[in-house]
C-alpha positions, 0 to 999 in steps of 0.5 A: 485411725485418728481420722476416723476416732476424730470423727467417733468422739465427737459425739462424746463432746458437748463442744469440740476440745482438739487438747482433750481430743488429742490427749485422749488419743495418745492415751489409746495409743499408750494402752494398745502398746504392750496389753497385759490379759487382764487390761485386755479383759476390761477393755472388752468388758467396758467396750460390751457395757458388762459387769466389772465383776472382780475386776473393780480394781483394775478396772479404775486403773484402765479408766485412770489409763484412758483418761490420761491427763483429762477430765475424768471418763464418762461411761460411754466414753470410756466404752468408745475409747476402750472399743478403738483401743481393741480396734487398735490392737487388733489392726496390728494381727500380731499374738497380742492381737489374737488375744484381744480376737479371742475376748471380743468373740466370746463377749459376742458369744455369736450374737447372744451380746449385742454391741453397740459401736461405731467400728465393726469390732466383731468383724475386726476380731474374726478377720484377725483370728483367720489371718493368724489362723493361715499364717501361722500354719504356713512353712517357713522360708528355707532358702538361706540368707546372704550373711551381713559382712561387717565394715572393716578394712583389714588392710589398714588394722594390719598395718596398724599391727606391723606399726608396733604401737601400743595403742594402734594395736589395741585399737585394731584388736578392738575393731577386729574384735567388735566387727567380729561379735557383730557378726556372730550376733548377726548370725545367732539371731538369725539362727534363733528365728529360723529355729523358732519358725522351724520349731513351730511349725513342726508343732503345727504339723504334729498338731494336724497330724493328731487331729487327722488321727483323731477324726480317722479313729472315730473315738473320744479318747477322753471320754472313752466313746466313739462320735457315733455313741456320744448323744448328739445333745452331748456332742457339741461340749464333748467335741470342742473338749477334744478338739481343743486338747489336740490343738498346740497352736493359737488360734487354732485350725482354719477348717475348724467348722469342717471338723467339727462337721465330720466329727458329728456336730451338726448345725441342726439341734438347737441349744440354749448355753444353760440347757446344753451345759445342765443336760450334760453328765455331771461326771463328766463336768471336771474333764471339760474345766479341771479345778486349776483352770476355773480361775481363768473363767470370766463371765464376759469372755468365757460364758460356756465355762462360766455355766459349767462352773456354776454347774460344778459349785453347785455339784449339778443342780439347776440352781446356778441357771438365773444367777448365771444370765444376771451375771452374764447378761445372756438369756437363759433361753437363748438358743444357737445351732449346736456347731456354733455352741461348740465352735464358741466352747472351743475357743473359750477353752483355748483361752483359759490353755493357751491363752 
């Protein structure tokens, strides 16, 4: 990737300086190691331009991060740096991958965000969640594995034993010993991933098996209705809602358009994110956000739950509406088919459970 961010700083430089350039990519290459989710967040947040709120802080830190021992980052620099370190990250398909996937696509919240970048990002991020979304659904391996023997000639360590020597035994005993704890670490490493892979995908398969369940009883177990009478205006929150409580595995299921499909969420009715979340009934707000999850809700990465707890601070009034698209950034009247709102609820609220 240094060509092409050779290529994208550029334009960042009045003159060509390779040290600043070379200083600047080692310092992406620092921050794409180990993320933690609130590195991740600002990093989405500078790479879309939006508001810092809260995060003042760790932002600067971010900023110090990327800049490393060069001159201090202008904005637009440290949006591009904070976009290549995500492309980075996400190059890698890996869990701290699917983190960054899941952020940048709610940023873009399906189109309602524009960003401006030189690399595809959006692309990046949803080629990352299909492959995670196949791998991870994928038997394990259960043909056995030839076991590493260890390099030991016995022969020599027997009659090093049969010599008598004090210090000649010890040093066989110790051979014999190490040769053998290698061993056994060899084979309970081994042990533990198989018993990993196996253990995970069991919980994809009782995860499928739940929803397989769910779609043939035809009912919304958290809200005590069939698909049928749930409202159709309703529909997106309610399905997302128990689609993502059945889901165990990151990033979710690979049909998740199909299901949301067969379980009556169409990509007819149009919605804005206000308007879908203000007509849905109050009562019901707290089983889409309980209280010990709102603290995860950011206005960049999780929009829909940002208007749902505005909403619920404000005990259902329509109050909440311009403060959230100033905070946001989206327009209040912007619209998108009621299986995308509800494909885009999911995975925000697999962010703030699973995430």
């Amino acid at each position: 990737m240094q060509e092409q961010f050779n290529g994208w700083y550029g334009g960042m430089e009045f003159a060509e300086n390779a040290e600043v350039r070379a200083q600047r990519y080692a310092a992406i290459q620092a921050a794409s190691r180990s993320p933690s989710m609130t590195t991740l967040e600002v990093l989405v947040r500078l790479a879309f331009r939006t508001k810092m709120q809260n995060l003042s802080t760790e932002a600067g830190q971010v900023r110090n991060q990327l800049a490393e021992a060069g001159p201090a980052l202008m904005d637009e620099e440290a949006a591009l740096l904070a976009a290549v370190t995500l492309a980075m990250i996400l190059e890698e398909q890996d869990a701290k991958a699917g983190k960054a996937a899941a952020l940048v696509t709610g940023a873009f919240c399906a189109g309602l965000r524009t960003l401006t970048q030189p690399m595809d990002l959006v692309g990046l991020a949803i080629a990352t969640q299909n492959y995670l979304a196949e791998t991870a659904r994928r038997r394990p391996p259960l043909e056995q594995q030839k076991l590493v023997n260890p390099q030991l000639d016995i022969a020599v360590h027997l009659a090093a034993l049969q010599d008598g020597n004090i210090a000649t035994v010890r040093a066989a005993i110790e051979a014999l010993a190490s040769a053998s704890r290698q061993t056994l670490t060899a084979m309970a490493t081994r042990q533990r991933a198989f018993e990993a892979a196996v253990q995970g995908y069991v919980k994809v398969q009782d995860e499928e098996l739940d929803i397989l369940w769910w779609l043939q009883g035809g009912r919304c177990t958290r809200f005590d209705q069939t698909f049928e009478e749930v409202r159709s205006e309703f529909r997106p929150i309610v399905i997302a809602v128990e689609l993502a409580a059945l889901t165990k595995v990151l990033p979710g299921p690979t049909a998740l358009p199909s299901l949301l499909s067969r379980a009556g969420v169409d990509d007819v009715v149009q919605l804005s994110i206000p308007a879908m979340v203000q007509g849905f009934p109050h009562e019901w707000l707290g089983r889409v956000l309980p209280e010990d999850k709102a603290g995860k809700v950011s206005a960049t990465t999780t929009p829909i739950l940002e208007a749902v707890r505005r909403r619920q601070e404000v005990n259902g009034q329509d109050t909440w509406v311009s403060a959230w698209a100033t905070v946001t950034g989206v327009e209040a009247t912007a619209s998108l088919p009621a299986r995308t709102l509800a494909e885009l609820l999911y995975r925000e609220l697999l962010q703030v459970s699973l995430g």
